[in-house]
N, C-alpha and C positions, 0 to 999 in steps of 0.2 A: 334522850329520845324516848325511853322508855326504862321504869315509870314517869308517866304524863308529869311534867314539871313546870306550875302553874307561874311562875315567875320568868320563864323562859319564853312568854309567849310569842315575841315576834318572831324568833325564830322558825315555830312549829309554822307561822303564815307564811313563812318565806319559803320553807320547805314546801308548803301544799300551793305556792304560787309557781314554782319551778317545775312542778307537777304537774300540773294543768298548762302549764307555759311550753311545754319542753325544752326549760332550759337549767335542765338538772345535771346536765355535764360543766355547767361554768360554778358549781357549788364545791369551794373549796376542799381539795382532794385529803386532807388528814383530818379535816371536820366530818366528813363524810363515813371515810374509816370509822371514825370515832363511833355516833352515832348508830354503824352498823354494826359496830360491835355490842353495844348497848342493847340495841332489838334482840339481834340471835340468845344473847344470855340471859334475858331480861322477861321479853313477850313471851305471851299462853305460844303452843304448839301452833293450835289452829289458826291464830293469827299469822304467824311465821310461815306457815305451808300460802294461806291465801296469796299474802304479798309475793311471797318470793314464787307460785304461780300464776298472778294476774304478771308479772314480769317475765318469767318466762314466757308465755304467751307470744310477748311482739317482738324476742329474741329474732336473729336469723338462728336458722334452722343448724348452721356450721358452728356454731356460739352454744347454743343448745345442748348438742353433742359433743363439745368439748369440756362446757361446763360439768355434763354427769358423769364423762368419763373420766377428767379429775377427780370428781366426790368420790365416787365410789372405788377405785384406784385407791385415793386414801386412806377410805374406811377401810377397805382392804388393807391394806398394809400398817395399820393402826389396829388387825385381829378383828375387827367387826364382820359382823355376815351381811351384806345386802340382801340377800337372800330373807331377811328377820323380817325385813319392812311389810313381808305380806304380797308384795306385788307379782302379778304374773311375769311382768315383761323390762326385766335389768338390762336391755342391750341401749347403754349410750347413745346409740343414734335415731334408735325409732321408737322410745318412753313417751309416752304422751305427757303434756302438763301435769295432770294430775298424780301420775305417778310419777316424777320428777318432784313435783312439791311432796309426797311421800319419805321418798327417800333424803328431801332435805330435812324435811321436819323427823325422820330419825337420826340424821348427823347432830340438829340442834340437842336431841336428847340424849344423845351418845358422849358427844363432844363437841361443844360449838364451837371448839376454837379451828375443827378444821373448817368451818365453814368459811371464818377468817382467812385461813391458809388457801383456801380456794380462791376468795374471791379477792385476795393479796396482787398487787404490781408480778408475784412471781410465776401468780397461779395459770392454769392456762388459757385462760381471755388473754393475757397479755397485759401489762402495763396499763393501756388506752382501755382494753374493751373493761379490764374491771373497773379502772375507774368510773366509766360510765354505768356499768352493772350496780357498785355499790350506791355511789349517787342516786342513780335513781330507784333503788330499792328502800332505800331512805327518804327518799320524797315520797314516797306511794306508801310508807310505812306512817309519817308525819298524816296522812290524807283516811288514811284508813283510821288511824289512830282518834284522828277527830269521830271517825263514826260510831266507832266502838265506847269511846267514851261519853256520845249520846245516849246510845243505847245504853249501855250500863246504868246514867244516871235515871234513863225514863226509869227503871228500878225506885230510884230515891223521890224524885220530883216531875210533875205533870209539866209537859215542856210544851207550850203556844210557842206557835212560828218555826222558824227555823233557829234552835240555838246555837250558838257557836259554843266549840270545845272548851273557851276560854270562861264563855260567862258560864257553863254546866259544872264544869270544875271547882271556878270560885261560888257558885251557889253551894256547892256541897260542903265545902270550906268552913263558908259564913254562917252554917247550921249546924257545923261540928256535926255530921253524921258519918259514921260509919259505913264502906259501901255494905255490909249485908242490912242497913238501915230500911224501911220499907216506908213510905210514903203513901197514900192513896189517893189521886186528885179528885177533885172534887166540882162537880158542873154547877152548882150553886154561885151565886151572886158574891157583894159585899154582904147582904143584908142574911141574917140568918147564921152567919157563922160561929160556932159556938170558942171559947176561950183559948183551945187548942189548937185552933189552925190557924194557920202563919202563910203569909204572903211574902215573897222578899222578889222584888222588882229592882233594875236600875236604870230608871227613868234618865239619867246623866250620863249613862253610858253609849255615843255616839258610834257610828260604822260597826255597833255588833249587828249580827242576825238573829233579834229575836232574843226573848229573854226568858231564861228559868223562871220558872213558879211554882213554889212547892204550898201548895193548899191542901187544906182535910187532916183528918185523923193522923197523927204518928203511932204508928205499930212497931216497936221496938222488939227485935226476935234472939 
């Protein structure tokens, strides 16, 4: 799940189709695990706080408050301070999003395995509710992930259209670039391009969205 694993792709589709679907509770319950285990030790911070608050969001409100008062119970008894996260307002039941996604994004940096331990068959969602917490924290992670790895590549290559995750990846691949690699796009034509810029298109590639194009000057830093 993370890092982006460009031979894996239909999976990452299948994840962001269950995601948009709502049917990310029928997505195999130890793949699921898996995969969120991958995210919490693997992804930036900021990405872990987003996902795991665009999910908290459409929580019930009884789910919500059960889930921080396990975390933090945890962290607590694992010697951490919640109190560290910075937030004004630790009481479990009335944390807004925001500061829920805080305090998880300091579990991920503390310890992410209790995040595991939370969101476990044992933790206290229960059995049903975490498997659905995980599930779909992992589709929305697969979804999110395709954005970030847009972004990222606009960094590398001038992206026309909508690219897919899949083809931005393998563009970057097929040019051996490094991501602090810089790229510059370039609004000029074919006509005019001098020996250095490079076009990589794939014109064979059907049902993507749009295709990478890295044109112009390469800036090596």
């Amino acid at each position: 799940m993370w890092p982006f694993d460009q031979n894996n792709q239909q999976m990452y589709q299948q994840y962001v189709d269950a995601w948009d679907q709502g049917t990310y509770g029928q997505l195999p319950e130890q793949e699921v695990q898996q995969h969120y285990q991958q995210f919490v030790r693997n992804a930036p911070q900021p990405m872990v706080e987003q996902v795991h608050q665009q999910y908290y969001e459409q929580m019930p409100q009884q789910q919500q408050g059960s889930l921080m008062q396990g975390l933090i119970g945890a962290l607590t008894q694992h010697g951490y301070d919640p109190q560290q996260v910075g937030i004004q307002n630790t009481n479990p039941s009335t944390m807004s999003p925001g500061e829920a996604a805080r305090m998880i994004g300091y579990a991920q940096q503390q310890n992410p395995g209790l995040l595991q331990q939370i969101m476990g068959p044992g933790g206290p969602l229960g059995s049903t509710g975490a498997k659905m917490t995980v599930a779909g924290i992992a589709a929305l992670a697969a979804k999110r992930g395709g954005r970030h790895g847009r972004t990222r590549l606009g960094e590398l290559v001038g992206t026309h259209g909508r690219s897919s995750l899949v083809e931005c990846f393998t563009a970057a691949s097929l040019l051996h670039l490094p991501l602090n690699t810089s790229l510059k796009e370039t609004a000029h034509g074919t006509n005019g391009k001098s020996a250095r810029d490079r076009r990589l298109s794939r014109p064979h590639a059907r049902g993507t969205e749009g295709t990478c194009t890295a044109a112009g000057g390469v800036s090596r830093r």
